[in-house]
N, C-alpha and C positions, 0 to 999 in steps of 0.2 A: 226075742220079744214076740208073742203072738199078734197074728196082725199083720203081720210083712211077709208078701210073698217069694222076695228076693233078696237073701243076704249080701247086707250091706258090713265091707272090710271095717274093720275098727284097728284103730291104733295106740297103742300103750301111748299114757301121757312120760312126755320128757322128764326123768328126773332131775331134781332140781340141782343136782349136785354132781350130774356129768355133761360132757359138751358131747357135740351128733352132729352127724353132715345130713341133710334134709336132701328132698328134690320135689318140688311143688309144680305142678302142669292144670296151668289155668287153660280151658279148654273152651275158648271162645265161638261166636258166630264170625266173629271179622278176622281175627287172630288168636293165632296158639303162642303161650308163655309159656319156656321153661326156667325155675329158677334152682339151683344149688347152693346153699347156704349151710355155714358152719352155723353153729349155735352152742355159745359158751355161757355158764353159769354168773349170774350176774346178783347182788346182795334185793336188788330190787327194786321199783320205782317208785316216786307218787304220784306220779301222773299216768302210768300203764301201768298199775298193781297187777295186772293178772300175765305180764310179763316174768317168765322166772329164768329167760336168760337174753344173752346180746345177738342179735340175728347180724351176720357180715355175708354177704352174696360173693360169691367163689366164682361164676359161672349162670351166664343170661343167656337166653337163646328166643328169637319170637320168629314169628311164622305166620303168614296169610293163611287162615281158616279156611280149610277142602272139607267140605262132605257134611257140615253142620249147618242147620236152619232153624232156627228160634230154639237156639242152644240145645238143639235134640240131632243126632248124629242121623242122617238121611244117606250117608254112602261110605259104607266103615274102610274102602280102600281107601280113598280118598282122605278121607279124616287119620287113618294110618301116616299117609306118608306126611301131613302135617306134622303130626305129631313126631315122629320119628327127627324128622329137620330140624324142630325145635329144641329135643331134646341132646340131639347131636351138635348144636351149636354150640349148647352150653355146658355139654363135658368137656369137648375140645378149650372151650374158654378158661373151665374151673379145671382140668387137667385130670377130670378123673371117670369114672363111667360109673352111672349109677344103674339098681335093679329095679327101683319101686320110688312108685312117687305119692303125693295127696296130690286131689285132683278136686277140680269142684264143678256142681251143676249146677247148669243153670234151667235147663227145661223139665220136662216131667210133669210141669202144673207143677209145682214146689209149691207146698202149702201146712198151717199149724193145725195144732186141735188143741187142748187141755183136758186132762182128765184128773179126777180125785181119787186119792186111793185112803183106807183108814183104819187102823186097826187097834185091838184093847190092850192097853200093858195095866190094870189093875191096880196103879197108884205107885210103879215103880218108875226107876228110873231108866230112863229112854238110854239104849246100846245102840251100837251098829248094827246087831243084826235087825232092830226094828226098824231103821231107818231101809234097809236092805227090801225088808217084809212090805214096808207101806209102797216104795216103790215099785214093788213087784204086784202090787195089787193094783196100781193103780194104772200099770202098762196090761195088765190082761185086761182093762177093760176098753184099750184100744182096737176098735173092732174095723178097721182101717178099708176092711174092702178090698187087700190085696196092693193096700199103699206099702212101698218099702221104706221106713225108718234110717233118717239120715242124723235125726238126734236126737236125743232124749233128754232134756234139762228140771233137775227140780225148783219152782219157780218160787215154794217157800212152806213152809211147815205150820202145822195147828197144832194146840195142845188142848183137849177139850172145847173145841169150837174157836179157840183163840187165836185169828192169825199173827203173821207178820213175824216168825220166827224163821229166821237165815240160820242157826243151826240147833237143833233142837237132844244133841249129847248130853246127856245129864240128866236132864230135865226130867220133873217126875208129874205126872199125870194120867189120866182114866183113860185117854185116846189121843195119838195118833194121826194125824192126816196131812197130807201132802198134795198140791199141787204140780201136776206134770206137764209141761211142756213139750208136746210134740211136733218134729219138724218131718213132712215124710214128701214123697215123691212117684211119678208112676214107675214099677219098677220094670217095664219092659224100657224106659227111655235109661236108665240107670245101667240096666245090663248091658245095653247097646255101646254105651260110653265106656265101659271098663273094660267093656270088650275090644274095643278100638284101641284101647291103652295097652293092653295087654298082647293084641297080637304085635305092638313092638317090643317084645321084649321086657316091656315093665309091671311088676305087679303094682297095682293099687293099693297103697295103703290106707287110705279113707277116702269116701266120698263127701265132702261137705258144701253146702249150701251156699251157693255165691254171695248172695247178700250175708249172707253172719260171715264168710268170708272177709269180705268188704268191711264191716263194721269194726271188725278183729282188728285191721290196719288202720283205722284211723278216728275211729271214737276215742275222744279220753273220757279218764274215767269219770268228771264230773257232768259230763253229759251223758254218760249212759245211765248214772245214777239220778239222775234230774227229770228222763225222760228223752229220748232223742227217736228220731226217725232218719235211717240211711236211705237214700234211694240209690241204688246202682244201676244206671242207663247204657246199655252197653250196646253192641250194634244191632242184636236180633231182640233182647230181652230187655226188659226191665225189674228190678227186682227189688225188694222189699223187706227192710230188717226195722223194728220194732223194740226199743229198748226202754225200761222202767224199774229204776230203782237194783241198777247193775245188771238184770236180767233180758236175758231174748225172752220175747215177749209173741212175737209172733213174726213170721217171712210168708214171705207171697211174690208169685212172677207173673207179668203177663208180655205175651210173646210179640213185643213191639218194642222199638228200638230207634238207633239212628239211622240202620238201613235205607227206613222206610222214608228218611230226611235224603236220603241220596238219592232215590230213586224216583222222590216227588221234584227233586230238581231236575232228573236228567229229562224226565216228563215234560217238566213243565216248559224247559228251556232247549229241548230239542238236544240233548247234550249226551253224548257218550257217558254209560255209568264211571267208569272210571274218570275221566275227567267230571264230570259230577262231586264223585267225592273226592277229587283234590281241591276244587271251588268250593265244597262245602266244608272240608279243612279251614284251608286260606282265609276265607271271606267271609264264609253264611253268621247270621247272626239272628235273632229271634227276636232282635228288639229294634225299631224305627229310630233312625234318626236322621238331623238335619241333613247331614252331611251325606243319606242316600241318596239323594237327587240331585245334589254332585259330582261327588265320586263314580266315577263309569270304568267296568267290569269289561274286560274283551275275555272271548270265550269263543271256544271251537263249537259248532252249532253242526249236527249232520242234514244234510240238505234232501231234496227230494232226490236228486240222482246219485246218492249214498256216498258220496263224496262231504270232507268234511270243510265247512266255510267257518271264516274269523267273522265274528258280530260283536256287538260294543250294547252295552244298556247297563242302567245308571242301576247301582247300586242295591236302591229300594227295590227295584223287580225282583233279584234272590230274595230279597228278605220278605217280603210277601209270602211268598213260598212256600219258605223254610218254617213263617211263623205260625201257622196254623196247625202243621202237622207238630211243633213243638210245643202249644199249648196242650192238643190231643194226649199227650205224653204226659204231660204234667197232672191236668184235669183225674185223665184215668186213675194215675196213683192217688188222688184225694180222692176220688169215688168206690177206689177197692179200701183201703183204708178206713174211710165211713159205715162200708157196707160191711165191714169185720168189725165194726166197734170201737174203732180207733181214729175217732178226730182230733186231727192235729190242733194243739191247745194251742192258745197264744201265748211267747216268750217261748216255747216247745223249741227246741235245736231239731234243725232238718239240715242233713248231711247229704249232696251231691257228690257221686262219684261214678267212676266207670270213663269209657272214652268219649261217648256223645257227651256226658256232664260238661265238659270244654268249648261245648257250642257257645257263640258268643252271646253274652245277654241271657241265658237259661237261669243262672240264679236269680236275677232279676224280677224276670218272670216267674218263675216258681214260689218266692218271695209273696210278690201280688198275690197267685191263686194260693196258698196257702195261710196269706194271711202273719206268717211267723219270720223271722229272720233266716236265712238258707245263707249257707257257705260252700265253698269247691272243698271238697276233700281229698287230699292226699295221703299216702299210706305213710307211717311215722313211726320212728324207733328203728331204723333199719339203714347198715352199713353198705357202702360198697355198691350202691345203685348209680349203675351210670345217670348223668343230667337228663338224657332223657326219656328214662324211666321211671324219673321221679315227680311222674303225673296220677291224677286219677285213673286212668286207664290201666294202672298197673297194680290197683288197690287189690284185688279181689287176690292176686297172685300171692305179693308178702303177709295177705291174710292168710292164707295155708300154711305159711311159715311160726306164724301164731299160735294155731289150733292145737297143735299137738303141745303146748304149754296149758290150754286151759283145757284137754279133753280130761283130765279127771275132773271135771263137774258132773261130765254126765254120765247114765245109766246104761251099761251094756249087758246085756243076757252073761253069762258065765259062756267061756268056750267061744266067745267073738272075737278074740282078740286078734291084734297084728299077727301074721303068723313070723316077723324077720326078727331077731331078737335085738334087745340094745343097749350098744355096751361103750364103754367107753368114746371113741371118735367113729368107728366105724359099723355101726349100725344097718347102716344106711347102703352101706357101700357093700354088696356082699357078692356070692355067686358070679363073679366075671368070666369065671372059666366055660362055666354052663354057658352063660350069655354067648360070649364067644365061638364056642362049638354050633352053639343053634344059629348064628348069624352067617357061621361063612364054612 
């Protein structure tokens, strides 16, 4: 696709009619996920249609995040050996070693565009290849600036001016036209990240977008078809998927997170970062209540002679805190949002997920500023996830497991494809011997 100055891997979609061991590496600012998952053929859902098989997790591995800051790779050793730990957990667990994974991003300024593309068929009936033709017309007029293309979605067809056509085979008409979906990224933070993946050992099988990520694990389908908004709040980034009428609609990140919730407590309470964020675990909470000026918090406090002292104060002082910088988070996402064209309507489903989304009282609040109903969102449709992995914080990861079920929606230049081929169960699993020689 012209327009992108950094090829971005593509991955054959799963067919529907063999099973595949996967290896997904969600490549966070707080933590690195690795998951290994068989995926067998399944008749289908009604509630996840665009599921086309059973995902069971073989193999988990996580990791404290080295060398990433607002989801863009800032020390590729460092983010290696993350990544390698994780990835090594979870073969040992799943019993088998993988070569290649999907991996997803979350920095780069992750951002849409749309474009139109439109062409004449003379009153015949619409083929493949025009459907082929309009979206190729309307990805050259993606003039991106040297953004790298992480997706390409057709968001719906015309037929002589007529929209609202989801598939337009058959069909006979004077013209043509197509709306495009584009998701892209900066491609220097892109190459950074696959490069870090890479010098362990593992090729890249796609790059995709944290929030559709996200949204893949735990949208159903009557709320992406109704209209939904995902927020994924994660510890550097926050990020943004946009759903209407089945379709991604539009993602957006900006580089603020819960981090920035740890670090205004260690601030504010005098308090070593790490003890910060196990206080901001345990305890922090974003919404007032009686019961804070009660309830009294003891907490390791470092003192002037850097020695560290016990102190005791009542509950409400964290939450003070905690809760300004948690509206900041919230507010921002209605203000990118608005300022793309996208106010959240009322009765609109707004989906929290990611690891900060667990702060206490965030739905609540988010609820308030937006005005709509907000729920925690969990990743769903998916075996074999230990108890405690079966939070939002894990969403963005069994979304990679997803993706390669619904990548035949989108458009990929000719000659982009995965380059591992896939067959039967083992797809996935290939070159060990190679791996092995270059490891030891």
């Amino acid at each position: 696709m012209r327009g992108s100055s950094t090829m971005i891997p593509r991955i054959r979609p799963v067919p529907p009619n063999k099973s595949a061991i996967l290896s997904a590496l969600d490549v966070g600012t707080s933590k690195v996920v690795c998951l290994i998952a068989r995926l067998d053929p399944i008749e289908g859902s009604d509630v996840l249609s665009g599921r086309t098989h059973r995902m069971r997790i073989l193999g988990i591995g996580h990791q404290r995040s080295r060398g990433i800051k607002g989801g863009t790779v800032i020390d590729l050793g460092e983010a290696e050996k993350a990544i390698r730990l994780a990835v090594d957990s979870a073969e040992r667990m799943a019993g088998v070693q993988v070569t290649s994974a999907l991996v997803n991003i979350s920095g780069g300024r992750i951002g849409s565009q749309h474009f139109a593309g439109r062409v004449t068929l003379n009153r015949r009936n619409v083929e493949q290849g025009d459907i082929t033709r309009v979206i190729e017309v309307a990805s050259s007029h993606a003039q991106d600036a040297g953004r790298s293309i992480l997706h390409a979605l057709p968001v719906g067809y015309s037929l002589d001016g007529g929209g609202g056509i989801q598939e337009p085979k058959g069909m006979v008409g004077e013209a043509l036209g197509v709306d495009l979906h584009i998701a892209s990224c900066d491609p220097l933070a892109a190459h950074n990240l696959m490069l870090a993946v890479e010098r362990g050992h593992l090729a890249v099988e796609a790059l995709v977008a944290t929030p559709y990520a996200s949204a893949l694990s735990t949208l159903c389908d009557d709320e992406a078809e109704l209209g939904a908004v995902v927020v994924d709040i994660g510890g550097g980034t926050t990020s943004i998927a946009v759903f209407h009428q089945g379709h991604l609609m539009h993602c957006d990140a900006i580089a603020l997170g819960g981090n920035y919730i740890t670090l205004d407590i260690a601030r504010g309470l005098s308090m070593r970062l790490e003890d910060a964020e196990k206080i901001k675990n345990r305890y922090a909470s974003c919404i007032e209540t009686e019961a804070d000026s009660r309830d009294i918090l003891s907490i390791r406090q470092v003192g002037e002679d850097d020695r560290d002292h016990t102190h005791s104060l009542p509950l409400g002082q964290l939450t003070r805190v905690v809760k300004p910088r948690a509206e900041e988070i919230v507010e921002f996402v209605r203000e990118r949002l608005e300022k793309n064209g996208y106010r959240i309507a009322k009765g609109q489903h707004v989906l929290l997920t990611g690891g900060t989304a667990q702060l206490g009282g965030l739905p609540d609040l988010a609820k308030r500023v937006f005005g709509t109903p907000v729920r925690l969102a969990r990743p769903i449709g998916v075996q074999g996830l230990p108890e405690a992995a079966k939070s939002p914080a894990f969403a963005s990861a069994v979304g990679l497991l997803v993706y390669p079920q619904v990548a035949g929606k989108e458009y990929f230049e000719a000659g982009r494809r995965s380059a591992l081929p896939m067959t039967g169960t083992g797809g996935y699993i290939a070159r060990v011997g190679q791996w092995l020689r270059d490891s030891f």
